[in-house]
PDB file with SEQRES, HELIX, SHEET and CRYST1 records, atoms N, CA, C and O in Angstrom:
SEQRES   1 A   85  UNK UNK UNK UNK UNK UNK UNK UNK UNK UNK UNK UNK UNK          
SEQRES   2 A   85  UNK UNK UNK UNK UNK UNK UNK UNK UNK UNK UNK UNK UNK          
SEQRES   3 A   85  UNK UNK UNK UNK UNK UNK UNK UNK UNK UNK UNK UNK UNK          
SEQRES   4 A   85  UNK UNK UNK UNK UNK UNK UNK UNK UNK UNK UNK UNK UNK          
SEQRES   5 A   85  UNK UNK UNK UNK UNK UNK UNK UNK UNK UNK UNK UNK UNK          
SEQRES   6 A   85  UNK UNK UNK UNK UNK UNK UNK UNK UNK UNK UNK UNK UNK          
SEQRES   7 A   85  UNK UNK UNK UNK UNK UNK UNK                                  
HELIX    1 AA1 UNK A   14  UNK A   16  5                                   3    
HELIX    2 AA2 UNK A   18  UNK A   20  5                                   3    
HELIX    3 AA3 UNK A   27  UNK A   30  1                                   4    
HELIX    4 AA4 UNK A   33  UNK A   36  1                                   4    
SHEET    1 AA1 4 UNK A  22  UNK A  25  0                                        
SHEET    2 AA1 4 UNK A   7  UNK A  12 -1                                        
SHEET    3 AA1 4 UNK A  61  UNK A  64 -1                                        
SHEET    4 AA1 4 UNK A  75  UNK A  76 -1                                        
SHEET    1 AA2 2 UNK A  41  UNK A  44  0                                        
SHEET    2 AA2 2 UNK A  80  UNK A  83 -1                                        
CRYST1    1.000    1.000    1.000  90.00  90.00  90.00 P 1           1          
ATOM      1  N   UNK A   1     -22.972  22.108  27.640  1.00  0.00           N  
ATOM      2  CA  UNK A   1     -21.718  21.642  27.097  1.00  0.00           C  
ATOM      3  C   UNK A   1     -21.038  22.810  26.388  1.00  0.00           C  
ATOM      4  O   UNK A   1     -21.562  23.493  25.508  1.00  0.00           O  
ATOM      5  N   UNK A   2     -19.512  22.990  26.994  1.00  0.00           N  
ATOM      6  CA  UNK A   2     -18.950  24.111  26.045  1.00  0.00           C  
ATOM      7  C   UNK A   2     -18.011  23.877  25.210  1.00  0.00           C  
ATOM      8  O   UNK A   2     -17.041  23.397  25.796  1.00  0.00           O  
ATOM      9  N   UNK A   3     -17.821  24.021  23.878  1.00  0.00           N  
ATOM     10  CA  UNK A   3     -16.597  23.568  23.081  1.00  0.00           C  
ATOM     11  C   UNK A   3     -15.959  24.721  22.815  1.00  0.00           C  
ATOM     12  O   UNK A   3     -16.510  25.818  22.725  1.00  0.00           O  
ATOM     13  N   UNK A   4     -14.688  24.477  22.673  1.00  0.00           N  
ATOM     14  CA  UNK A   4     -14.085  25.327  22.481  1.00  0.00           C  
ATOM     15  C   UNK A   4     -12.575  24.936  21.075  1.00  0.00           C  
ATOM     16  O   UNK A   4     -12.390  23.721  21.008  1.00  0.00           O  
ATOM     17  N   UNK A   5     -12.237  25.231  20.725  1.00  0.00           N  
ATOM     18  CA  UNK A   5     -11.443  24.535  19.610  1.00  0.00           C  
ATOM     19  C   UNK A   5      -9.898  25.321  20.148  1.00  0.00           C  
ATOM     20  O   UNK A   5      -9.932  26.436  20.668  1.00  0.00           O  
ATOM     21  N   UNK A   6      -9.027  24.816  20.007  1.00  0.00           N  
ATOM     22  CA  UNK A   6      -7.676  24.763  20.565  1.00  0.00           C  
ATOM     23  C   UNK A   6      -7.274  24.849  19.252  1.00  0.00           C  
ATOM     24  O   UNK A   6      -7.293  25.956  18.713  1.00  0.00           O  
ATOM     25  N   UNK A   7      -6.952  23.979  18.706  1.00  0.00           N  
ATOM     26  CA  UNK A   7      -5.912  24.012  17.469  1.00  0.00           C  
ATOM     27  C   UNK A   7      -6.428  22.949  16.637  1.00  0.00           C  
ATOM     28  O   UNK A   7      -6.391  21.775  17.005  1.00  0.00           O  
ATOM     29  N   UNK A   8      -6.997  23.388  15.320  1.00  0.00           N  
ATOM     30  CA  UNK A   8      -7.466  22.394  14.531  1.00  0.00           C  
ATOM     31  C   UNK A   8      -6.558  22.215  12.983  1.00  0.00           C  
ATOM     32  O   UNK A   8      -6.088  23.269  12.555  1.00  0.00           O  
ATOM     33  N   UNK A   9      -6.325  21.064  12.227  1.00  0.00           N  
ATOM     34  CA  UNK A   9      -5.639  21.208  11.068  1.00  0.00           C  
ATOM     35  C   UNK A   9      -6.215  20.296  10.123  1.00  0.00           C  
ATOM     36  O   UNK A   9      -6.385  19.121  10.449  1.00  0.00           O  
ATOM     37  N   UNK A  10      -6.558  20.750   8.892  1.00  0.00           N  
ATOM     38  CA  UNK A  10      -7.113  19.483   8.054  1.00  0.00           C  
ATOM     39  C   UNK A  10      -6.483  19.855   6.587  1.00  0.00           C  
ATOM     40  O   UNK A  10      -6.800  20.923   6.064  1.00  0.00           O  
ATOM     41  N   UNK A  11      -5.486  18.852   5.865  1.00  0.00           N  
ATOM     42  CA  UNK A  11      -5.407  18.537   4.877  1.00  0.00           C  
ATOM     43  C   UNK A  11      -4.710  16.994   4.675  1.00  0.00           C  
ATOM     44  O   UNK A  11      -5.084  15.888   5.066  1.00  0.00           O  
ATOM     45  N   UNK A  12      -3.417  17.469   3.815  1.00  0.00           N  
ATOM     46  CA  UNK A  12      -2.680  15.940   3.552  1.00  0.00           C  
ATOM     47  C   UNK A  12      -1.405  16.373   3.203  1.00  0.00           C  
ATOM     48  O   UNK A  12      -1.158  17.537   2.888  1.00  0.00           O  
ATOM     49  N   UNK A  13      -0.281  15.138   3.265  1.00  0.00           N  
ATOM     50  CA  UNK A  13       0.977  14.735   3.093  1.00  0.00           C  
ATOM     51  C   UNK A  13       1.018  14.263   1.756  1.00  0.00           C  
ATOM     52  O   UNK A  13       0.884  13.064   1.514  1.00  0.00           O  
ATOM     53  N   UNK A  14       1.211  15.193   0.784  1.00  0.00           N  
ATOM     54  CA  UNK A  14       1.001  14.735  -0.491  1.00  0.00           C  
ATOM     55  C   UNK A  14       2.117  13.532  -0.629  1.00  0.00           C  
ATOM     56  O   UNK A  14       3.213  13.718  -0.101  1.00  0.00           O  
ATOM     57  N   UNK A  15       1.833  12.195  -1.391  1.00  0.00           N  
ATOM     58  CA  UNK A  15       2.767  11.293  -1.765  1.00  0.00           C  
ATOM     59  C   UNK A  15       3.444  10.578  -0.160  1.00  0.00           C  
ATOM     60  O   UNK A  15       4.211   9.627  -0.016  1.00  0.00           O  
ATOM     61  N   UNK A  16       2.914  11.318   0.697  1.00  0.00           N  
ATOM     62  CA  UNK A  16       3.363  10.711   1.915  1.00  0.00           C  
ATOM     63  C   UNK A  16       4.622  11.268   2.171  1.00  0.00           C  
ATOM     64  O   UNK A  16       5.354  10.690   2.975  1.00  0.00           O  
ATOM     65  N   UNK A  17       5.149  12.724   1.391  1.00  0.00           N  
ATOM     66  CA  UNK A  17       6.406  13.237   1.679  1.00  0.00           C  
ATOM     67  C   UNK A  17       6.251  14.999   3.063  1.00  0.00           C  
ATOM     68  O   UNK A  17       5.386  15.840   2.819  1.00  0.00           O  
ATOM     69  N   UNK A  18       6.792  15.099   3.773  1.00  0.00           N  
ATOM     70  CA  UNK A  18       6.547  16.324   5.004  1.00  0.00           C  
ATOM     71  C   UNK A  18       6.817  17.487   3.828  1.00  0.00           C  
ATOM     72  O   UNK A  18       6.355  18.625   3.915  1.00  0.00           O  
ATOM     73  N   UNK A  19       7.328  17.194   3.136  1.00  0.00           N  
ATOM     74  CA  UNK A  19       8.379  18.738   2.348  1.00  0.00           C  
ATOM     75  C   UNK A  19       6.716  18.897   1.473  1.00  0.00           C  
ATOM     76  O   UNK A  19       6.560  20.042   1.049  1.00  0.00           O  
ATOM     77  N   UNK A  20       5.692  18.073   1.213  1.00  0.00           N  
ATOM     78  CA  UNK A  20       4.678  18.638   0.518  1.00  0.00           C  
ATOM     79  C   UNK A  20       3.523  18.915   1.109  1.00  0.00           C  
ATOM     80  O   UNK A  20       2.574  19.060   0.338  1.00  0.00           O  
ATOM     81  N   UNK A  21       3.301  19.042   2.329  1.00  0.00           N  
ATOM     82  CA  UNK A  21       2.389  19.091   3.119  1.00  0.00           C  
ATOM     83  C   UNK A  21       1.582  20.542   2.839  1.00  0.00           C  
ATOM     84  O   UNK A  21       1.941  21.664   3.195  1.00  0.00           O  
ATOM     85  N   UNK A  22       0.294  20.135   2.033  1.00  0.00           N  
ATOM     86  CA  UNK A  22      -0.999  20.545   2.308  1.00  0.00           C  
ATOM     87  C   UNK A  22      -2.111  20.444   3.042  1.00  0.00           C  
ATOM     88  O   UNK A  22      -3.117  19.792   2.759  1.00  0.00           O  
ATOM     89  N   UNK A  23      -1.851  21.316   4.303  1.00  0.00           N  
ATOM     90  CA  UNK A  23      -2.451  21.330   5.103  1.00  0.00           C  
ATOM     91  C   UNK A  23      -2.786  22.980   5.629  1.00  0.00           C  
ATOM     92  O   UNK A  23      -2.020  23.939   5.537  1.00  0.00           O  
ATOM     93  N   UNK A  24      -4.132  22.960   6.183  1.00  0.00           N  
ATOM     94  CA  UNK A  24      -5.055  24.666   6.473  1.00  0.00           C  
ATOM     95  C   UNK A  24      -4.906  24.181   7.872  1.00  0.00           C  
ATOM     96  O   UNK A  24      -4.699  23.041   8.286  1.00  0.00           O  
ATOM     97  N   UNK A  25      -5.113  25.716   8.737  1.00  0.00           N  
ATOM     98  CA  UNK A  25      -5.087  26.107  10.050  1.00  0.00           C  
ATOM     99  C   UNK A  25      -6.180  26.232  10.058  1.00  0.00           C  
ATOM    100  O   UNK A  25      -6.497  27.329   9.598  1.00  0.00           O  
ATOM    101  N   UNK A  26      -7.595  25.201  10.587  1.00  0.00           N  
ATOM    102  CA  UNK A  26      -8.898  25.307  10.564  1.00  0.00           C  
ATOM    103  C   UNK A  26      -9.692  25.584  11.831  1.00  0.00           C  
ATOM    104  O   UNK A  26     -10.870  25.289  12.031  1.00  0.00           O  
ATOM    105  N   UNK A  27      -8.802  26.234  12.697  1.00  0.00           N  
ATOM    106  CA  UNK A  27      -8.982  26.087  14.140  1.00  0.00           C  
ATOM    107  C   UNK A  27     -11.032  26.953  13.822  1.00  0.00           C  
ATOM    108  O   UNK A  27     -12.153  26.472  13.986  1.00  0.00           O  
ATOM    109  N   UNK A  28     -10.549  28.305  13.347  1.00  0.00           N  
ATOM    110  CA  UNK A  28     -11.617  29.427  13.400  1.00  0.00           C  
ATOM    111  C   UNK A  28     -12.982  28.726  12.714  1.00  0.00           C  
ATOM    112  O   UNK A  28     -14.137  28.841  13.124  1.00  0.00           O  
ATOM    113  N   UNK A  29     -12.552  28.033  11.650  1.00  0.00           N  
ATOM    114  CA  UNK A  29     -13.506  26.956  11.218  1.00  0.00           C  
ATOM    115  C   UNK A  29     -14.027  26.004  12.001  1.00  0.00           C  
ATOM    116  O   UNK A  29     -15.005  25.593  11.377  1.00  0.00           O  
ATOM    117  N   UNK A  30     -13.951  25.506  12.856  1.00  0.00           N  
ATOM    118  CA  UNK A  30     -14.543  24.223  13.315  1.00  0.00           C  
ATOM    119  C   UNK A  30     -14.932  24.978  14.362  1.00  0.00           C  
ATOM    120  O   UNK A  30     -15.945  24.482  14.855  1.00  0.00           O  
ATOM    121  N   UNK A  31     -14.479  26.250  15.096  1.00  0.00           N  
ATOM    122  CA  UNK A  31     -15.675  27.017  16.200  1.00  0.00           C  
ATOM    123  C   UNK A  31     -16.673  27.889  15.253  1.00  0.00           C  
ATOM    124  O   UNK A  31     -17.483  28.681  15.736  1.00  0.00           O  
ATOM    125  N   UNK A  32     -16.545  27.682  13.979  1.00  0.00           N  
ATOM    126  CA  UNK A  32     -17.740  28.025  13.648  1.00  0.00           C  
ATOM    127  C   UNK A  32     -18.343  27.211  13.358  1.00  0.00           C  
ATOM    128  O   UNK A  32     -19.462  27.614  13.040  1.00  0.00           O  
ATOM    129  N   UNK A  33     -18.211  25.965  13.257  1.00  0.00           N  
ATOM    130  CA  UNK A  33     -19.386  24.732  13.125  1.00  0.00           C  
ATOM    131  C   UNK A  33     -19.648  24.402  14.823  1.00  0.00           C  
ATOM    132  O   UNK A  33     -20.536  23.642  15.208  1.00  0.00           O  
ATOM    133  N   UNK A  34     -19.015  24.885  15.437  1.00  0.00           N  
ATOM    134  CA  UNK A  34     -19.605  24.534  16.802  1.00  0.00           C  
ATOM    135  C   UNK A  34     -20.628  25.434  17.116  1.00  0.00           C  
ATOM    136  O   UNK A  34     -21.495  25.100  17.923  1.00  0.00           O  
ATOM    137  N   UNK A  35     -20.639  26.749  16.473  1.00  0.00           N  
ATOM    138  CA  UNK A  35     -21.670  27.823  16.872  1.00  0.00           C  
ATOM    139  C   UNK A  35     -22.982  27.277  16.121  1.00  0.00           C  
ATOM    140  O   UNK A  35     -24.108  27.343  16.613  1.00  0.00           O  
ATOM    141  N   UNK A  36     -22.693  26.746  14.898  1.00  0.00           N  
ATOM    142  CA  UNK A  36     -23.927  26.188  13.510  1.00  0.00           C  
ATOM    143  C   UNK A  36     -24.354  25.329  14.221  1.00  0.00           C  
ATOM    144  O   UNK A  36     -25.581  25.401  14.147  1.00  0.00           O  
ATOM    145  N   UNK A  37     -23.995  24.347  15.043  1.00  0.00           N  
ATOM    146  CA  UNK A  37     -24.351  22.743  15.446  1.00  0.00           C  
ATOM    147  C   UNK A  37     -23.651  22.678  16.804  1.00  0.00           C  
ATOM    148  O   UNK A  37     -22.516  22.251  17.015  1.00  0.00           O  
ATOM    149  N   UNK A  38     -24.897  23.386  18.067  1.00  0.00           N  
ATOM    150  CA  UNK A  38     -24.523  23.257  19.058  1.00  0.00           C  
ATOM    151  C   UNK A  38     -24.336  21.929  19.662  1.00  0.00           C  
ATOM    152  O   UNK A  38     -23.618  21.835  20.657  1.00  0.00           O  
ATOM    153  N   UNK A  39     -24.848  21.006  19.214  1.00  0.00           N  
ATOM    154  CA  UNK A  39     -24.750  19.611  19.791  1.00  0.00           C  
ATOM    155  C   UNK A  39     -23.826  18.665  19.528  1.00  0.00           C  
ATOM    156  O   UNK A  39     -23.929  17.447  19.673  1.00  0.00           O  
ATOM    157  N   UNK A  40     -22.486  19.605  18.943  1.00  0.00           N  
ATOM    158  CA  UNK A  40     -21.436  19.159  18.330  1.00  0.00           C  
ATOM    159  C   UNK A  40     -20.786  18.177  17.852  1.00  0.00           C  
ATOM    160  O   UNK A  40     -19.696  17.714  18.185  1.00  0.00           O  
ATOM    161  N   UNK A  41     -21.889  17.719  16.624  1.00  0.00           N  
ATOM    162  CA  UNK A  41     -21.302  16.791  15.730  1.00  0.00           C  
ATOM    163  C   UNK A  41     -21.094  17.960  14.862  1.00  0.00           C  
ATOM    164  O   UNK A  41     -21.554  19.101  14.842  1.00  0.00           O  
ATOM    165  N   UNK A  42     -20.087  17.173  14.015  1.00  0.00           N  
ATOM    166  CA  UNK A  42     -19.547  18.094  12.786  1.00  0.00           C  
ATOM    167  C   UNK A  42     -19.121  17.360  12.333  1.00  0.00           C  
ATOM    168  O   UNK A  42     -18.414  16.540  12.919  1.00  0.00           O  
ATOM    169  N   UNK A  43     -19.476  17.332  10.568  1.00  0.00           N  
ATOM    170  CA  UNK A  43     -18.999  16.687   9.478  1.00  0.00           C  
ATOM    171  C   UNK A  43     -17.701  17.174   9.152  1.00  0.00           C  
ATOM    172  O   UNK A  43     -17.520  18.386   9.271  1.00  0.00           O  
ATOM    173  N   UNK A  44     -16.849  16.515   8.798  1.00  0.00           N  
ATOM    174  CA  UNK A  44     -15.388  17.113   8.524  1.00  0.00           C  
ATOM    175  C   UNK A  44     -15.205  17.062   7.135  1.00  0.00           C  
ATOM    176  O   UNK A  44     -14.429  16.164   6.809  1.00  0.00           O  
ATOM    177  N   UNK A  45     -15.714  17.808   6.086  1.00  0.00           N  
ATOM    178  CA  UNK A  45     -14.989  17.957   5.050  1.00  0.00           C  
ATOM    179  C   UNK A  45     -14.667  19.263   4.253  1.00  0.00           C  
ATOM    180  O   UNK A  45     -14.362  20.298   4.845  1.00  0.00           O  
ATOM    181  N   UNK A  46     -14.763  19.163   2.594  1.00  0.00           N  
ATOM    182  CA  UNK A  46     -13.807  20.610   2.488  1.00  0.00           C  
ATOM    183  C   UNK A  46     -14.891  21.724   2.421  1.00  0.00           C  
ATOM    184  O   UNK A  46     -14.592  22.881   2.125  1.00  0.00           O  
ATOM    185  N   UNK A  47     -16.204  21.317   2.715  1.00  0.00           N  
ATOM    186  CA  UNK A  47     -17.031  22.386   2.753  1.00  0.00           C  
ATOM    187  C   UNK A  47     -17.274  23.088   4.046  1.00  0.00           C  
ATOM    188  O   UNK A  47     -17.367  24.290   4.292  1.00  0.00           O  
ATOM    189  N   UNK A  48     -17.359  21.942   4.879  1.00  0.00           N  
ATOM    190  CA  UNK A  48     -17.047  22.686   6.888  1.00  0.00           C  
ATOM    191  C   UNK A  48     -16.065  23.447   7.205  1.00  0.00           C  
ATOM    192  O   UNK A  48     -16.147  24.444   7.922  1.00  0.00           O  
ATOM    193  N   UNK A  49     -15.063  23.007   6.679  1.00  0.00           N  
ATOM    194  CA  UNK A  49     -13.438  23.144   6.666  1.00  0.00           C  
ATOM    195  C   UNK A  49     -13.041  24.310   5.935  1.00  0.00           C  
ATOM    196  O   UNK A  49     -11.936  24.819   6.122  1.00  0.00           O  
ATOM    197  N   UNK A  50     -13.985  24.831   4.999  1.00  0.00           N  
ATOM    198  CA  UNK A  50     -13.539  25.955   4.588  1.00  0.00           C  
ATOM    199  C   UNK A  50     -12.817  26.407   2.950  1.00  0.00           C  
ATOM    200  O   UNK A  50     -12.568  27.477   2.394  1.00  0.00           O  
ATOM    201  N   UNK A  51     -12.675  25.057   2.616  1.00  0.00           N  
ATOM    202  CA  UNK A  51     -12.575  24.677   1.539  1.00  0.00           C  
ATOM    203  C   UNK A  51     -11.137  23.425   1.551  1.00  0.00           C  
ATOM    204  O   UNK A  51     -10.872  22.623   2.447  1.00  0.00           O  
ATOM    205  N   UNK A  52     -10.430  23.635   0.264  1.00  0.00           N  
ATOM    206  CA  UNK A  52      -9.534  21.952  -0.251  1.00  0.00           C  
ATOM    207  C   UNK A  52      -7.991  22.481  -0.199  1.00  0.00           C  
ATOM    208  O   UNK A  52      -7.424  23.049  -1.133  1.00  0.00           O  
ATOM    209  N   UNK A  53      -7.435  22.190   1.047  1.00  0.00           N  
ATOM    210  CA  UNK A  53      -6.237  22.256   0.871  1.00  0.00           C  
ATOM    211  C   UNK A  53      -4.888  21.135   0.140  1.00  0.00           C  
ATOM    212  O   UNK A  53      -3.676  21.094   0.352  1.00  0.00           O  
ATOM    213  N   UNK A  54      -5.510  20.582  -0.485  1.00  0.00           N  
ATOM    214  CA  UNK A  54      -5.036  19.983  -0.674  1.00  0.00           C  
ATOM    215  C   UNK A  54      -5.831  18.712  -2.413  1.00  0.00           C  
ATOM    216  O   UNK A  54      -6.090  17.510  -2.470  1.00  0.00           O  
ATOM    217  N   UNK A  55      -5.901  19.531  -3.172  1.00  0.00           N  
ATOM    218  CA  UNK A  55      -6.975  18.802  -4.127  1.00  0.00           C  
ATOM    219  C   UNK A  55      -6.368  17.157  -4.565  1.00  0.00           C  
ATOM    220  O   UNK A  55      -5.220  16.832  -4.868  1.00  0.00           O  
ATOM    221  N   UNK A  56      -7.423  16.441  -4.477  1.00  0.00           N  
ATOM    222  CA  UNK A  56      -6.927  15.461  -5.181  1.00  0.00           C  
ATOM    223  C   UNK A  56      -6.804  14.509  -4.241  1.00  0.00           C  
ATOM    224  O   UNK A  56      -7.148  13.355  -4.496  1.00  0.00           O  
ATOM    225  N   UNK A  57      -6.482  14.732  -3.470  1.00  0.00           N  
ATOM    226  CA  UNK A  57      -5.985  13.693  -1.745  1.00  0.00           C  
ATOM    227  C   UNK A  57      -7.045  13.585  -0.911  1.00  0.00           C  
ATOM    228  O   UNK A  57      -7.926  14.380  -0.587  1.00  0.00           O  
ATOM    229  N   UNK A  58      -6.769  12.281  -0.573  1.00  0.00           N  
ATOM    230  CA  UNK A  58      -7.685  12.146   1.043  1.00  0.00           C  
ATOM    231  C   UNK A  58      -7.309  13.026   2.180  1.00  0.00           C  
ATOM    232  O   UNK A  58      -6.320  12.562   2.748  1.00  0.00           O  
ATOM    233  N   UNK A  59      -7.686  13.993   2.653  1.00  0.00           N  
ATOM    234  CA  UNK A  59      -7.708  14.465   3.982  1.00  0.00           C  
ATOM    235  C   UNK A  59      -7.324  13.711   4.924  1.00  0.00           C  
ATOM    236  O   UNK A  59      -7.228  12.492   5.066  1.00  0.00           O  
ATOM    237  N   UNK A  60      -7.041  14.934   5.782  1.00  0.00           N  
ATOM    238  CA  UNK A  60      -7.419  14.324   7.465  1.00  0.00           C  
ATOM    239  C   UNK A  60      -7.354  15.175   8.049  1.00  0.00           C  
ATOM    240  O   UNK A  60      -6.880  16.234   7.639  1.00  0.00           O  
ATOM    241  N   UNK A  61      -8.027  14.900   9.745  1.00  0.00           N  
ATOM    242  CA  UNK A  61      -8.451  16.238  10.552  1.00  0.00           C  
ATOM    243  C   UNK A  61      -7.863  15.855  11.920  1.00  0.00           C  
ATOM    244  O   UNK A  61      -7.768  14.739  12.431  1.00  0.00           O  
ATOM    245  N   UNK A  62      -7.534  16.920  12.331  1.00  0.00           N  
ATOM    246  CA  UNK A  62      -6.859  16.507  13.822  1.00  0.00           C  
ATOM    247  C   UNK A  62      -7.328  18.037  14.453  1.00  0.00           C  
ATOM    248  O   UNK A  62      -7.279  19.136  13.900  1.00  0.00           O  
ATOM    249  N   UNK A  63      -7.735  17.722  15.637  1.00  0.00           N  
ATOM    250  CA  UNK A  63      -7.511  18.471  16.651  1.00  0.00           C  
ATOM    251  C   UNK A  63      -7.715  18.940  17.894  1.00  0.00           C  
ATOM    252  O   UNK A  63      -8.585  18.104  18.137  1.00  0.00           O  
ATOM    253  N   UNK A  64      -7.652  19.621  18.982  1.00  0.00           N  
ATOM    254  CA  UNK A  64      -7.321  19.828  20.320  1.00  0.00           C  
ATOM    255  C   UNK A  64      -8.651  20.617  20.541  1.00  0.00           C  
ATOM    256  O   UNK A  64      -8.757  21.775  20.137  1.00  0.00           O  
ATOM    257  N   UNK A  65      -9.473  20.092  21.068  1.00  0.00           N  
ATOM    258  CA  UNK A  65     -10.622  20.947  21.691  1.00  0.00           C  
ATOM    259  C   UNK A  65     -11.170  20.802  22.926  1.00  0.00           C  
ATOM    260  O   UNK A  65     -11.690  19.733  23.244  1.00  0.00           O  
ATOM    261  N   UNK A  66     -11.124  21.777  23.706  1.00  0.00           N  
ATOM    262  CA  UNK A  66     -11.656  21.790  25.146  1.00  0.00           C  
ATOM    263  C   UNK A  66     -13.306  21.713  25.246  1.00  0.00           C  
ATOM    264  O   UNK A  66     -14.207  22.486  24.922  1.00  0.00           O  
ATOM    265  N   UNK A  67     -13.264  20.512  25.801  1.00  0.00           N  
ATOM    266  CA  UNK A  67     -14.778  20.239  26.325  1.00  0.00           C  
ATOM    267  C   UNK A  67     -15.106  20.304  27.858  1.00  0.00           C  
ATOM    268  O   UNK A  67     -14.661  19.831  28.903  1.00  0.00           O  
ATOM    269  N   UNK A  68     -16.090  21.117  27.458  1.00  0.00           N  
ATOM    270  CA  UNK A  68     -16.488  21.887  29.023  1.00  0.00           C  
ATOM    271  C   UNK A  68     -14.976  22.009  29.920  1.00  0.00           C  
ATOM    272  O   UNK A  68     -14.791  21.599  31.066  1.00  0.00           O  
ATOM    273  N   UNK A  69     -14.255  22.509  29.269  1.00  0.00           N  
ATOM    274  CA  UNK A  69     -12.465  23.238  29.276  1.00  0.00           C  
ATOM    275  C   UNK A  69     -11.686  22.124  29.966  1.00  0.00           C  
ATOM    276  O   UNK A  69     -10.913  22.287  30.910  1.00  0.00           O  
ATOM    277  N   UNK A  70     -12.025  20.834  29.301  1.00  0.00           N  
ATOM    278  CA  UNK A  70     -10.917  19.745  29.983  1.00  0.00           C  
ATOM    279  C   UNK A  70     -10.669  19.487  28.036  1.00  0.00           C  
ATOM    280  O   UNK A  70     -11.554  19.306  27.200  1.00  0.00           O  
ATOM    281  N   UNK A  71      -8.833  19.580  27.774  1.00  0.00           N  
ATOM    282  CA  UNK A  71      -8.081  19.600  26.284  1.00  0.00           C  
ATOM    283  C   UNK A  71      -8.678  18.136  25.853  1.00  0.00           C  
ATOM    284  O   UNK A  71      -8.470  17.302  26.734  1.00  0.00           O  
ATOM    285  N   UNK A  72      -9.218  17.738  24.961  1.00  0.00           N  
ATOM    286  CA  UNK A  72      -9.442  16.534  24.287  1.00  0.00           C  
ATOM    287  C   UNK A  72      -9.142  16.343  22.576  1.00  0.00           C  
ATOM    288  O   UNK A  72      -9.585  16.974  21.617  1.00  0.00           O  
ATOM    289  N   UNK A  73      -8.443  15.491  22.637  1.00  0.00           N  
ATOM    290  CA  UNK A  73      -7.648  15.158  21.192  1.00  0.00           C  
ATOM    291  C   UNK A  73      -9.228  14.385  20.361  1.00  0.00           C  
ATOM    292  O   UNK A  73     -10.134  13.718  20.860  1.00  0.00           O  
ATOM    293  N   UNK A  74      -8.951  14.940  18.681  1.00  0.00           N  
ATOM    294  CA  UNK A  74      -9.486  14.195  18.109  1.00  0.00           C  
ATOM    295  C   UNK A  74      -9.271  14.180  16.645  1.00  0.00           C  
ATOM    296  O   UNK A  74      -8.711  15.193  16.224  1.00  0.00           O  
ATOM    297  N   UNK A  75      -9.528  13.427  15.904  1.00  0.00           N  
ATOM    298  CA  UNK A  75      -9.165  13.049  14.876  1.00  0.00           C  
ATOM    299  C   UNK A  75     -10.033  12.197  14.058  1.00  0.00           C  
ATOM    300  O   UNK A  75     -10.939  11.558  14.595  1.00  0.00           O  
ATOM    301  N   UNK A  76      -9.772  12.132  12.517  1.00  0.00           N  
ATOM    302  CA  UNK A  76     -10.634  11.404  11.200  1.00  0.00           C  
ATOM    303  C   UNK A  76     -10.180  11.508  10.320  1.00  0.00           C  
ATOM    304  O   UNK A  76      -9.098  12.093  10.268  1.00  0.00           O  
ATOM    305  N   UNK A  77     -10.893  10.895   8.977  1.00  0.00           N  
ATOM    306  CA  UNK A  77     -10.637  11.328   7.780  1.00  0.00           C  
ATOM    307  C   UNK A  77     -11.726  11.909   7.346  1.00  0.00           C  
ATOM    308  O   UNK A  77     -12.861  11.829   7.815  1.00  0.00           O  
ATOM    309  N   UNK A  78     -11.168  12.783   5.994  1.00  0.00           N  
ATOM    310  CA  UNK A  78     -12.064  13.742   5.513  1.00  0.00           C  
ATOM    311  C   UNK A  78     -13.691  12.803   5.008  1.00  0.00           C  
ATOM    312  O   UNK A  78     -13.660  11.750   4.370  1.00  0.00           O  
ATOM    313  N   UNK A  79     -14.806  13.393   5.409  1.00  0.00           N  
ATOM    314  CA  UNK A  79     -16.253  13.167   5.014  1.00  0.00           C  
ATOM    315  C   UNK A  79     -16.784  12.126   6.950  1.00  0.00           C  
ATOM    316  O   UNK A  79     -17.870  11.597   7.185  1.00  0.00           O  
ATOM    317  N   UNK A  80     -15.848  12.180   7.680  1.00  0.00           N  
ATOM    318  CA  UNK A  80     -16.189  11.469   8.727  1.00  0.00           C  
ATOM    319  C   UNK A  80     -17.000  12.381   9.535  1.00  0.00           C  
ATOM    320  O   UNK A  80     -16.699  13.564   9.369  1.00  0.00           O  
ATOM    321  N   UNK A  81     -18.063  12.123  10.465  1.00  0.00           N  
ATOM    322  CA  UNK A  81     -18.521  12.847  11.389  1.00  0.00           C  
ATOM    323  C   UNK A  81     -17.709  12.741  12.553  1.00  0.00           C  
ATOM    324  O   UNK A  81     -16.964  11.776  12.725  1.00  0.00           O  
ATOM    325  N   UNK A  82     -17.812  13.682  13.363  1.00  0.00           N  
ATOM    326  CA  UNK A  82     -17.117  13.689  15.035  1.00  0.00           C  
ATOM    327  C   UNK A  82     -18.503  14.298  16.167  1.00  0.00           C  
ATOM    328  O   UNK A  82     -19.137  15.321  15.909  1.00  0.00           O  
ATOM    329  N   UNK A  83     -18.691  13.666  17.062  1.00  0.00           N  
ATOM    330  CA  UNK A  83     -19.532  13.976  17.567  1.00  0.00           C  
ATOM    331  C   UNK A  83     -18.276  14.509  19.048  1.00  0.00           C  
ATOM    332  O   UNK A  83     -17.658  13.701  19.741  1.00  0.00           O  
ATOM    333  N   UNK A  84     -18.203  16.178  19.190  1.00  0.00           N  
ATOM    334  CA  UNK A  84     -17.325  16.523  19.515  1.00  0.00           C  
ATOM    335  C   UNK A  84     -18.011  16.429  21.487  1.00  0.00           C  
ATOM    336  O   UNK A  84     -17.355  16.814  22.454  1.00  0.00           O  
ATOM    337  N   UNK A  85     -18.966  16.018  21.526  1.00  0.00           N  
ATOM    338  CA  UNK A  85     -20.204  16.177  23.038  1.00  0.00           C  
ATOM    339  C   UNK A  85     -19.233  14.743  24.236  1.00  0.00           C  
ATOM    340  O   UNK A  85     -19.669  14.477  25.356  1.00  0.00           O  
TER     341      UNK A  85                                                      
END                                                                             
């Protein structure tokens, strides 16, 4: 199985407004939890992730990763596992 990470993003919409959006470009992060945990589950929070973009708020994680190079969407909230296989 090969993963590959496309475009990953994890924070929050503070207050639910776009103009406050705390959110990290975690793409490089989550292919390094794919290298840590070849069997690709990965816990999604601010310690995988690289740290807290956003303090205080619930997270969330979205993103585009090629499995065995066919694009597959995925998504959670922060402390959720993804079993990316």
């Amino acid at each position: 199985m090969a993963l590959q990470a496309v475009f990953a993003v994890y924070g929050a919409l503070r207050g639910g407004n776009q103009d406050n959006t705390e959110a990290a470009d975690v793409t490089v992060a989550l292919q390094e939890q794919f290298a840590e945990h070849p069997n690709g589950v990965v816990t999604i929070n601010d310690h995988t992730m690289g740290g807290d973009p956003a303090v205080g708020v619930e997270k969330h994680f979205g993103a585009i990763v090629k499995v065995d190079g066919v694009p597959t969407p995925f998504a959670c909230l922060q402390n959720q596992t993804i079993d990316f296989s």
